[in-house]
C-alpha positions as CSV (number, residue, x, y, z in Angstrom):
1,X,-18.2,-1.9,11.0
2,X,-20.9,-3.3,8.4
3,X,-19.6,-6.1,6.0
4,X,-20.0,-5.7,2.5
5,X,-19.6,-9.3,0.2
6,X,-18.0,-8.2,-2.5
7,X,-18.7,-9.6,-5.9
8,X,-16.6,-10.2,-9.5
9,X,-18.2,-10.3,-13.0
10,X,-15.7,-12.6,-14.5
11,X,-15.3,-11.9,-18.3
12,X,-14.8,-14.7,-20.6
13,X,-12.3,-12.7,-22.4
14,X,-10.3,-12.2,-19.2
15,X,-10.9,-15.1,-17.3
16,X,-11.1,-16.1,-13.4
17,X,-7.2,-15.4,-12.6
18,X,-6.8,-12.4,-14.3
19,X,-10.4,-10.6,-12.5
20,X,-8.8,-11.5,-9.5
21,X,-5.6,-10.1,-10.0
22,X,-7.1,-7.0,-11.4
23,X,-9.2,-6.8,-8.2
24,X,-6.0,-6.8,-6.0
25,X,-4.0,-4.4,-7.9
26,X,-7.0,-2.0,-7.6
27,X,-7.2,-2.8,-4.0
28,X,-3.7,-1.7,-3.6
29,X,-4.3,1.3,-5.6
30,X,-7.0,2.6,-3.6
31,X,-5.4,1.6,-0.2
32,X,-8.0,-0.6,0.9
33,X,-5.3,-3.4,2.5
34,X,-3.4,-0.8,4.6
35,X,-6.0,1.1,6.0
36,X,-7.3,-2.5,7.2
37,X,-3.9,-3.2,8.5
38,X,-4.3,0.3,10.4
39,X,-7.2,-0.3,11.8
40,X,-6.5,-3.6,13.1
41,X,-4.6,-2.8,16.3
42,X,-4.9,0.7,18.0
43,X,-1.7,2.5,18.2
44,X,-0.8,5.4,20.6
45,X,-0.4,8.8,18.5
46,X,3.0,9.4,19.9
47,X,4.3,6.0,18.7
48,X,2.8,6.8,15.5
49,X,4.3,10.1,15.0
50,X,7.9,8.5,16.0
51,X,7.0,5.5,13.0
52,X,6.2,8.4,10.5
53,X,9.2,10.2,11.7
54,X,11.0,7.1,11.0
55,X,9.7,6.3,7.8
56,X,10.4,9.7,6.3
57,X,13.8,9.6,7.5
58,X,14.2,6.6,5.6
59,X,12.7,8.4,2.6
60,X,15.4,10.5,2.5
61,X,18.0,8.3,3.0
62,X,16.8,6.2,-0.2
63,X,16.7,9.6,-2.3
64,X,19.8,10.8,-1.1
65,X,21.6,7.4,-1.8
66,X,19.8,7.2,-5.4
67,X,20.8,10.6,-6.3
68,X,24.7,10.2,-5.7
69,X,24.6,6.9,-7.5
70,X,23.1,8.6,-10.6
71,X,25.8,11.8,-10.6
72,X,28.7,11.1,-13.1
73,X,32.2,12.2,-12.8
């Protein structure tokens, strides 16, 4: 894997703190942090079926909970 540096253009307008927090809320957008966090350690593909198993269960769970919460009587 080749490193890149990465460089910000900070704006006078925006200054220093705001570049950088609009740098991180792109790299969130675009998914940059978790597919590092991914590719960090190497997981079987049976354990990671059963994790997206789990975390779609859990999907469902929060919908179906938000949904009988919004219903009136």
């Amino acid at each position: 894997m080749s490193m890149q540096n990465i460089y910000l253009k900070v704006d006078e307008k925006m200054g220093a703190e705001k570049t950088i927090r609009k740098f991180k809320r792109l790299c969130d957008n675009y998914g940059i942090v978790k597919n590092y966090r991914t590719r960090q350690e190497y997981k079987k593909p049976s354990i990671r079926e059963k994790e997206k198993q789990e975390a779609a269960e859990k999907r469902r769970r929060k919908t179906v909970s938000k949904g009988y919460r919004r219903t009136k009587i």
